[in-house]
C-alpha positions in Angstrom: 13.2 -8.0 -25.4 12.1 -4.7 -26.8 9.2 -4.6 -24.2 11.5 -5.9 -21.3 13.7 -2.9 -22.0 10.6 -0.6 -21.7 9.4 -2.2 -18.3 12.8 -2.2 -16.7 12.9 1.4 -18.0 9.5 2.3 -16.6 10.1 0.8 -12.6 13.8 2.4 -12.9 12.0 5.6 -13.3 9.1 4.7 -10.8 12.2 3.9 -8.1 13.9 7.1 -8.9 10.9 9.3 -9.0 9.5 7.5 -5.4 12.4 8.5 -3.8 12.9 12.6 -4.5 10.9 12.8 -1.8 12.5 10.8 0.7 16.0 12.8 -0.6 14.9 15.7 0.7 15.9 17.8 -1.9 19.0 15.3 -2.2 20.6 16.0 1.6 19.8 12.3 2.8 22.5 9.6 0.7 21.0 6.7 0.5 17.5 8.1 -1.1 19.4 10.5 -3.1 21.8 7.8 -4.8 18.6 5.8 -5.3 17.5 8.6 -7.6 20.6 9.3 -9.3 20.9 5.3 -10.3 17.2 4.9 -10.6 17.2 7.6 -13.1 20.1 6.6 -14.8 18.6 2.9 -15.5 15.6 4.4 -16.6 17.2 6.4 -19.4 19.6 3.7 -20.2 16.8 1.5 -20.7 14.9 3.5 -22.7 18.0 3.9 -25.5 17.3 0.2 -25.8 13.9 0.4 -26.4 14.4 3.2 -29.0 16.0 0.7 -31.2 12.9 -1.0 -32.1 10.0 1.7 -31.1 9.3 5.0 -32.1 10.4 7.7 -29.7 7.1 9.4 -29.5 5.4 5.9 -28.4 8.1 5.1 -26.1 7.9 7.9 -24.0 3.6 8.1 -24.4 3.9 4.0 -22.7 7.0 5.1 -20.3 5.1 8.2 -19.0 1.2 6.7 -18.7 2.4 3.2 -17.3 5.1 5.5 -14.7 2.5 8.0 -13.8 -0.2 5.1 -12.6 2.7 3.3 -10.5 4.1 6.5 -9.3 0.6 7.4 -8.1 0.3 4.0 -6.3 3.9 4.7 -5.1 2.8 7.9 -3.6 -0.3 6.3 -1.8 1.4 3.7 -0.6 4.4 5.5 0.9 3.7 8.8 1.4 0.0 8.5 1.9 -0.7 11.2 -0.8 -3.8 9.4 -2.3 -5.5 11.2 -5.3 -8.7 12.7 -5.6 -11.8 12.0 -8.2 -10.8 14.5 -10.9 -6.9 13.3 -10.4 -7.9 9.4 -10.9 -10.0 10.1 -13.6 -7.5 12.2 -15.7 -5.1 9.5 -14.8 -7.7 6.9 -16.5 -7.7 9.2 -19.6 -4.0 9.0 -19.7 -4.0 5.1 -19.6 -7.1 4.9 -22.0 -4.3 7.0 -24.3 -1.9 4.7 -23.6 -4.0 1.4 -24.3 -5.0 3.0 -27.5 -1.9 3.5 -28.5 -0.9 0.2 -28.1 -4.1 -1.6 -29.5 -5.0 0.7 -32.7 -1.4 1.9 -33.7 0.8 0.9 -36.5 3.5 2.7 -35.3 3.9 1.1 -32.1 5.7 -2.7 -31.8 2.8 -5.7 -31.6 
């Protein structure tokens, strides 16, 4: 359940973040209570998921696995598609994350 927790935690935040921009600077409704409960879910979440892994892990997985989806968000909906150095320090980030995960005894297997 732990990881459930971390994934509904991570596209709560991915929702929230995607729409800021369509808030516009929270004077639209609809976008901007997207945020508020997007954000809301997201840190919820994330309490759960403290229970089993360590906060430092948590957030390295919740923040490399976000800023890859966000990234696609942005692309997708906003056409804001990154450049070489961008998607290359993004792959460092994930490469961070996937070591984490794979060579870690601090994070849940």
């Amino acid at each position: 359940m732990t990881y459930l927790y971390l994934a509904i935690a991570i596209v709560a935040e991915v929702v929230a973040t995607s729409a800021l921009k369509a808030s516009e600077e929270f004077t639209r409704l609809w976008p901007s209570l997207i945020v508020v409960i997007g954000y809301g879910a997201a840190f919820y979440f994330m309490t759960l998921t403290l229970r089993a892994i360590p906060v430092g892990i948590t957030y390295a997985i919740w923040s490399g696995v976000g800023i890859v989806l966000v990234t696609i968000a942005g692309a997708y909906l906003y056409k804001q598609v990154p450049d070489v150095p961008a998607m290359i320090g993004i792959g460092l980030i994930v490469a961070g994350v996937a070591v984490i995960n794979v060579f870690s005894k601090t994070s849940l297997h």
